[in-house]
N, CA, C and O atoms as a MOPAC input file, in Angstrom:
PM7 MOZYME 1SCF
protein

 N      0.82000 1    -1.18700 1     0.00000 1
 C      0.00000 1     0.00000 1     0.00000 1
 C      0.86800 1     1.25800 1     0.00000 1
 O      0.38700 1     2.26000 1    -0.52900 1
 N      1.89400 1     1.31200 1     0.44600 1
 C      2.74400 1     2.12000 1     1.07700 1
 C      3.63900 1     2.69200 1    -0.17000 1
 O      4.10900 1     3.82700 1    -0.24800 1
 N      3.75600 1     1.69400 1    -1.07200 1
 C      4.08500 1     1.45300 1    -2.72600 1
 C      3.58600 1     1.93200 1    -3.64500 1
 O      4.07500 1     2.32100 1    -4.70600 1
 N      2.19100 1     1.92400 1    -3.13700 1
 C      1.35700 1     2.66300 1    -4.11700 1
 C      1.01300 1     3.83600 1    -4.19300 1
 O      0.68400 1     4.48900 1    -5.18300 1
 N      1.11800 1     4.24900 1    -2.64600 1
 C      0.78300 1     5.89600 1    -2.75500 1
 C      2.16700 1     6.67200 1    -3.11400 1
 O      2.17400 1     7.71300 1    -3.77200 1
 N      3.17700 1     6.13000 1    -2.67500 1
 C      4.84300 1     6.50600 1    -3.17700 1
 C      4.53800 1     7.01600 1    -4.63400 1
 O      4.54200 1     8.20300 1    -4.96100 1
 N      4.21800 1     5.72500 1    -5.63700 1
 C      4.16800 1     5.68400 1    -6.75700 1
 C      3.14500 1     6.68600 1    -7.51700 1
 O      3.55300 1     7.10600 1    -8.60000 1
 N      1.57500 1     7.22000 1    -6.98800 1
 C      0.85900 1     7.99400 1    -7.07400 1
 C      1.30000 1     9.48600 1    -6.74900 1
 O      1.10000 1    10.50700 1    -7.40600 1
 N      1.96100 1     9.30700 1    -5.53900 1
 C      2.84000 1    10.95700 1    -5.41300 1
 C      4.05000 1    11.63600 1    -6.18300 1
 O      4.28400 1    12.84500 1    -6.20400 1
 N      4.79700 1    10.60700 1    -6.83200 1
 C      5.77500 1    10.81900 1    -7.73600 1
 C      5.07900 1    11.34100 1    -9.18500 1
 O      5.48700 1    12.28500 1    -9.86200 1
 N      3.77900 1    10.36900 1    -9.51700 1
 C      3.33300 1    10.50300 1   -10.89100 1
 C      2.26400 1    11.71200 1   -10.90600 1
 O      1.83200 1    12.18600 1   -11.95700 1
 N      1.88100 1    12.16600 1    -9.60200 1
 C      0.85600 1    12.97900 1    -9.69500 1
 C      1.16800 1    14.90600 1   -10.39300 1
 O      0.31200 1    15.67100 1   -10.83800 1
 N      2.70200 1    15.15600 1   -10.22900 1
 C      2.88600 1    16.53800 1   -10.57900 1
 C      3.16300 1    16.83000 1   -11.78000 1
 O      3.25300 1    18.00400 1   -12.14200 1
 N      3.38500 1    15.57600 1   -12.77500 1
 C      3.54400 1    15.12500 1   -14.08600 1
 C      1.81300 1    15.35600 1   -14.83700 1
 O      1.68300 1    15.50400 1   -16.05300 1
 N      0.95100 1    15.35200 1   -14.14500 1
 C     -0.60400 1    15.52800 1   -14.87600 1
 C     -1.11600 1    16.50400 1   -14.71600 1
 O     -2.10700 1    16.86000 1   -15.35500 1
 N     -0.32200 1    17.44600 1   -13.44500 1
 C     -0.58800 1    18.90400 1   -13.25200 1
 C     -0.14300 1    19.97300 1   -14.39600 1
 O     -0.66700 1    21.08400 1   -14.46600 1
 N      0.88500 1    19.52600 1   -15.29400 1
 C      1.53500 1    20.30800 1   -16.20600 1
 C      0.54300 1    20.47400 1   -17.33300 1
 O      0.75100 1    21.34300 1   -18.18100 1
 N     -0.66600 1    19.59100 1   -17.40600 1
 C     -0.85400 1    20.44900 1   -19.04500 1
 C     -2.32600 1    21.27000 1   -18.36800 1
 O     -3.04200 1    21.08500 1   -17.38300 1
 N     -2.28800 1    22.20500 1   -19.45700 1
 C     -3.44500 1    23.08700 1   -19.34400 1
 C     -4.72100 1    22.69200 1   -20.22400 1
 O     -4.75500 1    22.92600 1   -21.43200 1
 N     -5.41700 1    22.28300 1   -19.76200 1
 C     -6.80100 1    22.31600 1   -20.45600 1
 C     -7.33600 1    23.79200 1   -20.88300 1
 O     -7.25800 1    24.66100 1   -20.01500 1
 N     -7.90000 1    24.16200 1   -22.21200 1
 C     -8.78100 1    25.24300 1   -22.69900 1
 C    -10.41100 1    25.19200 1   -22.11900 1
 O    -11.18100 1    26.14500 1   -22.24100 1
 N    -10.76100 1    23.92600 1   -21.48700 1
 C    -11.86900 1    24.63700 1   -20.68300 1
 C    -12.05400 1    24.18600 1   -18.96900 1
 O    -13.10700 1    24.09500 1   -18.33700 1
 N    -10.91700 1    23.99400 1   -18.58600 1
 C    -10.61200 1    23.90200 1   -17.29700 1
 C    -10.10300 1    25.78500 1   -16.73800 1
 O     -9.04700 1    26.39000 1   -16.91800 1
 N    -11.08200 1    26.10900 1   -16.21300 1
 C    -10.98400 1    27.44400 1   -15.81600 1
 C    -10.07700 1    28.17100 1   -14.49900 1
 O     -9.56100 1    29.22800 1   -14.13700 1
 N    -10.28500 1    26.91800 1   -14.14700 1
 C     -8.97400 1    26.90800 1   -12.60000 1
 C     -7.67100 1    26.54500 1   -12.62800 1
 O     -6.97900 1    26.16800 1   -11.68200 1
 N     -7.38000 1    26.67600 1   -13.74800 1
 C     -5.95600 1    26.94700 1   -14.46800 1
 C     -4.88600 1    27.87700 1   -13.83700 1
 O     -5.55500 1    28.87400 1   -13.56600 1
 N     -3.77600 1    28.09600 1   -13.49700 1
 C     -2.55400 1    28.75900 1   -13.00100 1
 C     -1.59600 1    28.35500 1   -13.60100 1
 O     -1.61200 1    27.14100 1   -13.40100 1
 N     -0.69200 1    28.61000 1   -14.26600 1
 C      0.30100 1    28.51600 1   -14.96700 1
 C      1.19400 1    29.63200 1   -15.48500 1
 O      0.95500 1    30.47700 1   -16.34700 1
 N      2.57300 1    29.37500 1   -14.55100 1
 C      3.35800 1    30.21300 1   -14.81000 1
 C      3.98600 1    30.47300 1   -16.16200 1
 O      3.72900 1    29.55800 1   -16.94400 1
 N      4.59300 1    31.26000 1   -16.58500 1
 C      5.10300 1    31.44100 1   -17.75800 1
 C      6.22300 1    32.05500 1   -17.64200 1
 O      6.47800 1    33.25000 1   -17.49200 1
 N      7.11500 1    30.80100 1   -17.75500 1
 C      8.83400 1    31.12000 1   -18.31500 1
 C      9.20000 1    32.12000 1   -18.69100 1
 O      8.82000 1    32.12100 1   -19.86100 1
 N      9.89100 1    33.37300 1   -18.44600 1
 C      9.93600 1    34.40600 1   -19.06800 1
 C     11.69800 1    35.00000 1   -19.34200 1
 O     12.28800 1    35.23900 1   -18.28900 1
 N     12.16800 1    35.13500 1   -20.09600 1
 C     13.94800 1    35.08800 1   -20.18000 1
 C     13.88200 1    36.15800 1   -20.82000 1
 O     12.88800 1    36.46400 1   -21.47700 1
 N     15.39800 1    37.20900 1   -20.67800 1
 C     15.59900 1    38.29300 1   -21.36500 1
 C     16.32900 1    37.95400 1   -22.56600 1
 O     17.41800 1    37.41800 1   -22.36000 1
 N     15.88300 1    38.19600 1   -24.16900 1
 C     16.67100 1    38.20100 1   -24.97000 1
 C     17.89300 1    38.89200 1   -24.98600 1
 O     17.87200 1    40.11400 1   -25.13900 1
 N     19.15600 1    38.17800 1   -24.82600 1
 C     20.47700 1    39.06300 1   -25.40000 1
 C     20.45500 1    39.83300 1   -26.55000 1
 O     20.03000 1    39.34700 1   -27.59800 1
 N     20.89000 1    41.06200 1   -26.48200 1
 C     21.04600 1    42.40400 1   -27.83200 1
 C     22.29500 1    41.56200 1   -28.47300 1
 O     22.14700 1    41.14600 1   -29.62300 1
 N     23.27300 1    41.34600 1   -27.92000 1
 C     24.48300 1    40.62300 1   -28.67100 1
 C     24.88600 1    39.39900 1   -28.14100 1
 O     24.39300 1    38.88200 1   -27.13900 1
 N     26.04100 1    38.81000 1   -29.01300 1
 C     26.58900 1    37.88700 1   -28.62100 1
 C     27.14800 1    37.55600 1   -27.23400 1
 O     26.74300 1    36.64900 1   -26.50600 1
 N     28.18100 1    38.45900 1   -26.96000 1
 C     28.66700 1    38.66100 1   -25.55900 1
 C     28.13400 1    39.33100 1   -24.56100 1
 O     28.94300 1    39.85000 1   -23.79300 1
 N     26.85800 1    39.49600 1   -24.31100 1
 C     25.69000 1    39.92800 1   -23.54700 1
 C     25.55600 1    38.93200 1   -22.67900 1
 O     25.36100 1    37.80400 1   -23.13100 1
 N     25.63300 1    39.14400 1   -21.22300 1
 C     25.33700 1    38.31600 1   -20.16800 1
 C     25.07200 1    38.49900 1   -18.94700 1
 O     25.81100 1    39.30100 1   -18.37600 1
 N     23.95500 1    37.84600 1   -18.12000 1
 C     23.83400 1    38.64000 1   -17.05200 1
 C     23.18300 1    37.93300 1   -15.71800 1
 O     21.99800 1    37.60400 1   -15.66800 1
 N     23.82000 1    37.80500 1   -14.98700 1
 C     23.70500 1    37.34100 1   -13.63200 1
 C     22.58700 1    37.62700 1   -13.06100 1
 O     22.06700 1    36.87800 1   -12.23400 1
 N     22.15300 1    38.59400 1   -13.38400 1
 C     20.64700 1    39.16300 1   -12.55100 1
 C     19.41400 1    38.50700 1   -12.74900 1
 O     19.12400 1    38.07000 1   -13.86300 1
 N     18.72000 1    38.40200 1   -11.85900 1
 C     17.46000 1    37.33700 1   -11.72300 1
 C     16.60800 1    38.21500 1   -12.99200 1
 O     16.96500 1    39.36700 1   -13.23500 1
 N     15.54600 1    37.62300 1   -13.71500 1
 C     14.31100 1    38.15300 1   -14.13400 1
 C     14.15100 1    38.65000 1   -13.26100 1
 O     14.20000 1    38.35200 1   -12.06800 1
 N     13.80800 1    39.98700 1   -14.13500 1
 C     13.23800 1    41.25100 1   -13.25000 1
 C     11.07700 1    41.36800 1   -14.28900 1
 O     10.22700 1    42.24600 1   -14.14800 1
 N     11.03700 1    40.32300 1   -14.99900 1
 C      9.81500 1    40.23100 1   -15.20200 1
 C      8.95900 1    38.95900 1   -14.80400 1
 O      9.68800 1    38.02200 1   -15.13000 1
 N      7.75800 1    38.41900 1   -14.25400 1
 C      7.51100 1    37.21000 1   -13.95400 1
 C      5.98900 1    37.35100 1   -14.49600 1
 O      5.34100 1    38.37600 1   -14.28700 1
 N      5.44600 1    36.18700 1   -15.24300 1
 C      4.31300 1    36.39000 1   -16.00900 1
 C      3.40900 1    34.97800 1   -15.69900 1
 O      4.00700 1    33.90200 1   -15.72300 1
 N      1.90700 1    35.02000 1   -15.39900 1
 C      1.33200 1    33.94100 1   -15.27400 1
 C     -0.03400 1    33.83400 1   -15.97100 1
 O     -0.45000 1    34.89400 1   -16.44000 1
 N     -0.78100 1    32.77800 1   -16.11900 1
 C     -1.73700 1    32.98200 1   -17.35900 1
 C     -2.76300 1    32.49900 1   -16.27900 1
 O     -2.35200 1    31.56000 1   -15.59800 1
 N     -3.86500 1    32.90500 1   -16.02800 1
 C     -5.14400 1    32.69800 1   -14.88100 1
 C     -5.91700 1    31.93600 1   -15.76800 1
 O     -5.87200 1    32.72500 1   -16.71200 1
 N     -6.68100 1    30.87700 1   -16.23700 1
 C     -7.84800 1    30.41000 1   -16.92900 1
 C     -9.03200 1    30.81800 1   -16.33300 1
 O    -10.05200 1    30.94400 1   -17.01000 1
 N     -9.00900 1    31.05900 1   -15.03600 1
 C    -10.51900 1    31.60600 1   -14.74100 1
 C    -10.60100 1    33.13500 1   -14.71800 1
 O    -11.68300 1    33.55900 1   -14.31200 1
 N     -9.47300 1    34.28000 1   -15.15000 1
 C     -9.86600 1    35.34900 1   -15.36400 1
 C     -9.39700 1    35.63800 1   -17.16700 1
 O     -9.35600 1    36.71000 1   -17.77000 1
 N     -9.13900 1    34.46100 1   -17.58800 1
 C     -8.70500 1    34.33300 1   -19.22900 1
 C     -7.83600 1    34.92200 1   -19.54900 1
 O     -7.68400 1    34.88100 1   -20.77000 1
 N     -6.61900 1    35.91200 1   -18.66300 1
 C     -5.97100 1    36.44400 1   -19.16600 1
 C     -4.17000 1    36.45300 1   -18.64600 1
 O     -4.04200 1    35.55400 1   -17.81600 1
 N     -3.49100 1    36.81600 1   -18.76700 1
 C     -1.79600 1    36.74800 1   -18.27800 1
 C     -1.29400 1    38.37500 1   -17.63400 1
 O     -1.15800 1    39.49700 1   -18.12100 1
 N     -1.09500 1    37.63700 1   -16.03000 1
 C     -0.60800 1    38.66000 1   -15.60200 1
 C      0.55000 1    38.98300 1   -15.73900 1
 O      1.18900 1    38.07600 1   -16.27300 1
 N      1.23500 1    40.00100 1   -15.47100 1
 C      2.65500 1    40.75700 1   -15.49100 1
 C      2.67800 1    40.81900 1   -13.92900 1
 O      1.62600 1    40.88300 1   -13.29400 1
 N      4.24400 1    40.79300 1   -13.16000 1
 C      5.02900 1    41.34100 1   -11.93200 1
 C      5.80100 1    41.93000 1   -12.43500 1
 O      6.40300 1    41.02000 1   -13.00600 1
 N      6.32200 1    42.84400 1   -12.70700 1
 C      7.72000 1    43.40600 1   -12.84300 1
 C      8.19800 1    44.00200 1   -11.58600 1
 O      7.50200 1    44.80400 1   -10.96200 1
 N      9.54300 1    43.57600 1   -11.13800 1
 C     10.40400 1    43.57200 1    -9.94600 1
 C     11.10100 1    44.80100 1   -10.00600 1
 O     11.69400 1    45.20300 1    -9.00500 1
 N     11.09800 1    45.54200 1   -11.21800 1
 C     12.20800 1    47.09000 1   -11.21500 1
 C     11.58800 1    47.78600 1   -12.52500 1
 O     10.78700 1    47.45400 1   -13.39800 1
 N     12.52400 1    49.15400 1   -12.15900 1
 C     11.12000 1    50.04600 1   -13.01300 1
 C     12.09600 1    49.65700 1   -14.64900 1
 O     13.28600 1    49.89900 1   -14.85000 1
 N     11.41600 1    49.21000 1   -15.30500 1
 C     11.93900 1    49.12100 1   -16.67200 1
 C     11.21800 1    50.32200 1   -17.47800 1
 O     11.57200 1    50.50100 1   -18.64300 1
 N     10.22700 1    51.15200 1   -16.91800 1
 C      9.47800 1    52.02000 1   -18.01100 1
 C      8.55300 1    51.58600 1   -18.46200 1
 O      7.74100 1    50.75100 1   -18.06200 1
 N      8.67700 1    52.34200 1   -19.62600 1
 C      6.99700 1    51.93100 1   -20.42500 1
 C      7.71600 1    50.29100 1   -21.21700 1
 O      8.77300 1    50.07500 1   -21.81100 1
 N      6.72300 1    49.54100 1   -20.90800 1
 C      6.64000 1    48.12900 1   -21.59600 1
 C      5.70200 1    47.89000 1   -22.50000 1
 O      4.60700 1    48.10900 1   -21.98200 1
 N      5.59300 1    47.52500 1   -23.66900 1
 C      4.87400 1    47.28100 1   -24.84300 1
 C      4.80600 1    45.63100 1   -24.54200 1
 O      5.82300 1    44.94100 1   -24.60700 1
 N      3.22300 1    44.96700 1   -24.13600 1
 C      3.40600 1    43.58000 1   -24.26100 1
 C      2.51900 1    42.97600 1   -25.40200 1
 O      1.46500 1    43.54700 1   -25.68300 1
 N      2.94000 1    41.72800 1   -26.14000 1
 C      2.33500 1    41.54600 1   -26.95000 1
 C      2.29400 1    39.91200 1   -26.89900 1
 O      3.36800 1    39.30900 1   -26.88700 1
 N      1.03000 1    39.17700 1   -26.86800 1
 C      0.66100 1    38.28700 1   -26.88900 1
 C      0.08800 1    37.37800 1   -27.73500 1
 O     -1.12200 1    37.57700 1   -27.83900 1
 N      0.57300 1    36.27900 1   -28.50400 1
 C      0.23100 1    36.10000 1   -29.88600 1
 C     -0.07800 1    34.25300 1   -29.68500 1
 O      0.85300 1    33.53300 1   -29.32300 1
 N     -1.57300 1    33.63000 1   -29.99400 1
 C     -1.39200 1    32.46000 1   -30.12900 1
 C     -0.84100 1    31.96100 1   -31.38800 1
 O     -1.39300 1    32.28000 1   -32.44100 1
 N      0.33300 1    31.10900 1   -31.38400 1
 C      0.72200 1    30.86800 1   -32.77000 1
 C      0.22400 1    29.63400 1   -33.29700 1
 O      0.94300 1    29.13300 1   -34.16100 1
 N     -0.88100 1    28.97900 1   -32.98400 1
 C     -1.64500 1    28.04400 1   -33.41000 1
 C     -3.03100 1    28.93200 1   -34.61200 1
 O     -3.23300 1    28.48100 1   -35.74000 1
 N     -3.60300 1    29.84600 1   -34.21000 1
 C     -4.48000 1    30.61600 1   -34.74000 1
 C     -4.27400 1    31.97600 1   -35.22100 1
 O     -5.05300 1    32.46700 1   -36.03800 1
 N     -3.12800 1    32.70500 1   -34.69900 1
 C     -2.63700 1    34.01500 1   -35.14000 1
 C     -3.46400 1    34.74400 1   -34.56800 1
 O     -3.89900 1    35.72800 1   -35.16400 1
 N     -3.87200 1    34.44600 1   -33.30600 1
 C     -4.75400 1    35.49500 1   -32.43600 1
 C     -3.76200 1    36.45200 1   -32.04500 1
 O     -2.72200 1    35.85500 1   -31.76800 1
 N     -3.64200 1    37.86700 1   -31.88900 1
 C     -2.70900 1    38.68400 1   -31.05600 1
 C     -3.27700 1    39.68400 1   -30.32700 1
 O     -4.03700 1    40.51800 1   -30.81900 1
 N     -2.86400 1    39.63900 1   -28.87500 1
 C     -3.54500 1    40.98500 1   -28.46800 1
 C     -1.80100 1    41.75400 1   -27.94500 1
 O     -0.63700 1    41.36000 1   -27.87200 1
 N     -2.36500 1    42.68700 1   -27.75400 1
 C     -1.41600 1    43.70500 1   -26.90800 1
 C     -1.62800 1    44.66300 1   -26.32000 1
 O     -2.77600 1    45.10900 1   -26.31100 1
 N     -0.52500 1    45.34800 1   -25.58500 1
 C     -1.07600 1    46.74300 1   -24.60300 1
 C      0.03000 1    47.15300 1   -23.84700 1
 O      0.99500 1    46.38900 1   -23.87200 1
 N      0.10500 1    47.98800 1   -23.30200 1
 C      1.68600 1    49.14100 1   -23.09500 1
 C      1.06700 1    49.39800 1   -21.63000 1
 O     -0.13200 1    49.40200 1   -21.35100 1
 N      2.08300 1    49.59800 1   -20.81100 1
 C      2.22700 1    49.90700 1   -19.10000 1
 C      3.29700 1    50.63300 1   -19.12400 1
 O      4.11100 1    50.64400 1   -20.04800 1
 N      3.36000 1    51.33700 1   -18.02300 1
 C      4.32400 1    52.17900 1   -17.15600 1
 C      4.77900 1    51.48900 1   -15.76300 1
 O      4.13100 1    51.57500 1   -14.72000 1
 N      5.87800 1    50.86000 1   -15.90100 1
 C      6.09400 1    50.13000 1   -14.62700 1
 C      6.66000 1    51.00900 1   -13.58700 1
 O      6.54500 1    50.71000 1   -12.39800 1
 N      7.34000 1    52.21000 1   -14.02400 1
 C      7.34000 1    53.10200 1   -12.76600 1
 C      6.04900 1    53.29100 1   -11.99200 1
 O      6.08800 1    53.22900 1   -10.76300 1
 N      4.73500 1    53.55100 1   -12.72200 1
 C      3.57400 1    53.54700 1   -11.72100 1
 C      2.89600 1    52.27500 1   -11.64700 1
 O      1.75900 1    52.23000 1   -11.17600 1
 N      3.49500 1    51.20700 1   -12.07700 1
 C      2.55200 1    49.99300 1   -11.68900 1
 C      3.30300 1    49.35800 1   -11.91500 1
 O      4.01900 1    49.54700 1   -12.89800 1
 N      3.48300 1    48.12600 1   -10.92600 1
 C      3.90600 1    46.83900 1   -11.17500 1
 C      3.34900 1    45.31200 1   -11.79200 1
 O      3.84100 1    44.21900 1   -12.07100 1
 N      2.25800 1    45.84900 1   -11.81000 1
 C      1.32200 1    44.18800 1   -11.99200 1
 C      0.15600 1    44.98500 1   -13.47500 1
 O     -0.74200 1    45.82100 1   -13.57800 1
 N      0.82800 1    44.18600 1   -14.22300 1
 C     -0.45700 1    44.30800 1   -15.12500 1
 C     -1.12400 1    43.41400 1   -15.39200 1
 O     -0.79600 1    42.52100 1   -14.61100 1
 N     -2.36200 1    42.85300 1   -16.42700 1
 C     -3.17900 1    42.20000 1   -16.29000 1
 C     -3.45300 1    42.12300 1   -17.93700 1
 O     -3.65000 1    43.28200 1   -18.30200 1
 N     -3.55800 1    41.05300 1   -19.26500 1
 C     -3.58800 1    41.33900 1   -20.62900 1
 C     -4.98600 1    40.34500 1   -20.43500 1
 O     -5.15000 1    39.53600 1   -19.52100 1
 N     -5.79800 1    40.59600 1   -21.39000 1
 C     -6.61900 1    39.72700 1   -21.58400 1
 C     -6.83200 1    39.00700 1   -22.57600 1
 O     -7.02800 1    39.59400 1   -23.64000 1
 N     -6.86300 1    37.52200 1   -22.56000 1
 C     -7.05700 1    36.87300 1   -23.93400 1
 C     -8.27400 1    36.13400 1   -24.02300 1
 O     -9.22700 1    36.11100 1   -23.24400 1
 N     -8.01200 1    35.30200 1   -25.51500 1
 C     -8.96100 1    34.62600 1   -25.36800 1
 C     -8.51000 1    33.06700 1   -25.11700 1
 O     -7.61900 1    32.65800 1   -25.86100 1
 N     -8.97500 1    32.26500 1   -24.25700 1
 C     -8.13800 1    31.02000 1   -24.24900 1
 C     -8.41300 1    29.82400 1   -25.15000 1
 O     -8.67000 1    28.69700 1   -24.72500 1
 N     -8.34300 1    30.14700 1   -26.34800 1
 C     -8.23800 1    29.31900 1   -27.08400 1
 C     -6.95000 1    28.28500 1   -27.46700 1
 O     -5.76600 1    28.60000 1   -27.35400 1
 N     -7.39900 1    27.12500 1   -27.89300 1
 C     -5.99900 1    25.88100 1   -27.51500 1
 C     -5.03400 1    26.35200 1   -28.48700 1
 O     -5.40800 1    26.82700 1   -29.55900 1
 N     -3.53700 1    26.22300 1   -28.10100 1
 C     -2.30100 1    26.59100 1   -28.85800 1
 C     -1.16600 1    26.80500 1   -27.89400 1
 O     -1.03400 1    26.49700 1   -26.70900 1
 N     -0.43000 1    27.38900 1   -28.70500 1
 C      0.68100 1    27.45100 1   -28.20100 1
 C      1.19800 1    29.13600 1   -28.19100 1
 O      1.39700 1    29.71400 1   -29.26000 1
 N      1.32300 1    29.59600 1   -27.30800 1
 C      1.26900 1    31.49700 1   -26.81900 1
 C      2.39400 1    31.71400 1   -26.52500 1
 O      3.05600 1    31.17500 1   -25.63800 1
 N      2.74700 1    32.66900 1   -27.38200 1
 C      4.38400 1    33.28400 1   -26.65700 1
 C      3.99200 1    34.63600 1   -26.59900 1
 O      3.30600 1    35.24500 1   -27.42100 1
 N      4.55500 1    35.10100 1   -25.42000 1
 C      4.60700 1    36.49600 1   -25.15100 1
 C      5.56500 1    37.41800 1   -25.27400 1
 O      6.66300 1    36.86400 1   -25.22500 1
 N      5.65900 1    38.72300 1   -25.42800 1
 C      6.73200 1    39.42000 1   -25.85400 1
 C      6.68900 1    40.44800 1   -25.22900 1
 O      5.61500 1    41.04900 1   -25.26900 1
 N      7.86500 1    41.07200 1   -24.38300 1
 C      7.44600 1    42.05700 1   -23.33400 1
 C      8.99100 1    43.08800 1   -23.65700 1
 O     10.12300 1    42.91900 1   -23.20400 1
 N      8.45300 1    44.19800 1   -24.64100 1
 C      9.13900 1    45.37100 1   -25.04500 1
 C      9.82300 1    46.55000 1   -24.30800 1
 O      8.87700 1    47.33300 1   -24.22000 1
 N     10.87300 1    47.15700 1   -23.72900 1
 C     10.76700 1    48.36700 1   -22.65400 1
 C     10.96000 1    49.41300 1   -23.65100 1
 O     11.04000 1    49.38200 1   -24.87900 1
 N     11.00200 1    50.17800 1   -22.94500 1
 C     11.67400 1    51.80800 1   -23.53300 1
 C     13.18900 1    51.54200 1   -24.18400 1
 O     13.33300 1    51.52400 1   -25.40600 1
 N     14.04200 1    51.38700 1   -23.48200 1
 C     15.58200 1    51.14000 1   -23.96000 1
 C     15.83800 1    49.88300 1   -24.71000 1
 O     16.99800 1    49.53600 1   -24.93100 1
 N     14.57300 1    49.01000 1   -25.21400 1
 C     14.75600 1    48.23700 1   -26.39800 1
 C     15.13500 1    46.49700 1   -25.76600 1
 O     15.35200 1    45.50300 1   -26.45900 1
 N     15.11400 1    46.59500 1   -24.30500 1
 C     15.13900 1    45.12000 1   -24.24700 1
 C     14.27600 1    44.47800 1   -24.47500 1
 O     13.13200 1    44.91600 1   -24.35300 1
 N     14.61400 1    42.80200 1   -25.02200 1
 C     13.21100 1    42.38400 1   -24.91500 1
 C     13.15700 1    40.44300 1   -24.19100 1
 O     13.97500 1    39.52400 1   -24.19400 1
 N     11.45500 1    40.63900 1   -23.56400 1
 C     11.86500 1    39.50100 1   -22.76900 1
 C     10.94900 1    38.67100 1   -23.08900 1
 O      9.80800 1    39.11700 1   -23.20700 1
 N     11.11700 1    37.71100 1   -23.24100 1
 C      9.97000 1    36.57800 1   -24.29700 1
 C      9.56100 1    34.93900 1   -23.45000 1
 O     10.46600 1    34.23000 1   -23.01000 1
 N      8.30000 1    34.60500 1   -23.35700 1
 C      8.02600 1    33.27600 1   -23.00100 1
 C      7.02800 1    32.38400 1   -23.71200 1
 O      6.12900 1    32.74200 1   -24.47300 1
 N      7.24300 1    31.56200 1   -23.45500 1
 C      6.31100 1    30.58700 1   -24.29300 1
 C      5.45500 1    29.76800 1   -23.85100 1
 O      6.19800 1    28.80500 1   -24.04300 1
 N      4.29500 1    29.17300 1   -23.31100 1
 C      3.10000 1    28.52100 1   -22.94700 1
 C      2.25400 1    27.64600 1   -23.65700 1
 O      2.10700 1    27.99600 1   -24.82800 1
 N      1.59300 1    26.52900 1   -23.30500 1
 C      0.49200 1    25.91000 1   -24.12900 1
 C     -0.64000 1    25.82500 1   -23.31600 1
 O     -0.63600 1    25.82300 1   -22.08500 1
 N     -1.88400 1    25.73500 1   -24.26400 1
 C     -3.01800 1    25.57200 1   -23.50000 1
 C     -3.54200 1    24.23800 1   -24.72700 1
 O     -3.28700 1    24.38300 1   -25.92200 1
 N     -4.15100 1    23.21300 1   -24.29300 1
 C     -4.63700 1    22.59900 1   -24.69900 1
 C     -6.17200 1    21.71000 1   -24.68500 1
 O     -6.96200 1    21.99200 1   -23.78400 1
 N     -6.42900 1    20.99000 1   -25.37100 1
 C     -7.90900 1    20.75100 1   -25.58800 1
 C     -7.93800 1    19.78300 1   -24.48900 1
 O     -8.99000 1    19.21800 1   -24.19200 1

């Protein structure tokens, strides 16, 4: 017995990973990395952006940890070519909020500043 629940607790965080499109109680973080401008570009510093996709409010929030400025984010399913987008001021706000539609695919996000960095993640939602 003791075997079996072992075996059930190991396999159980493996079925938590995919996202259903009409499972609404959905949370799922989203990977988010700074593209390097060049080759020899490198940098020790944690993400200073952290992004998560809510299924029961349909849309992907933003944290940003430091003021990067105005951010241009743009959200694109690349299964359907759905795109939305929308621009913040992270000096006056830290948490933004994009709204989509959750239709099944595969979503990468693209998060633009003022001085041209850019920080990109990728997500699936499925049927």
């Amino acid at each position: 017995m003791r075997k079996m629940f072992l075996f059930l607790a190991v396999l159980l965080p493996f079925f938590a990973l995919n996202i259903n499109a009409e499972d609404k109680d959905v949370v799922k973080e989203i990977p988010v990395k700074k593209v390097p401008k060049g080759i020899n570009e490198r940098s020790l510093s944690p993400e200073c952006i952290n992004a998560c996709y809510y299924g029961f409010l349909e849309g992907i929030q933003t944290v940003v940890s430091a003021d990067l400025g105005v951010i241009e984010v743009t959200a694109q399913n690349c299964s359907t070519g759905e795109m939305w987008s929308d621009t913040f001021n992270s000096s006056q706000t830290n948490v933004h909020f994009l709204s989509i539609t959750p239709s099944p695919g595969v979503y990468e996000i693209v998060y633009t500043t003022h001085s041209g960095e850019r920080y990109e993640g990728t997500f699936y939602i499925d049927l």
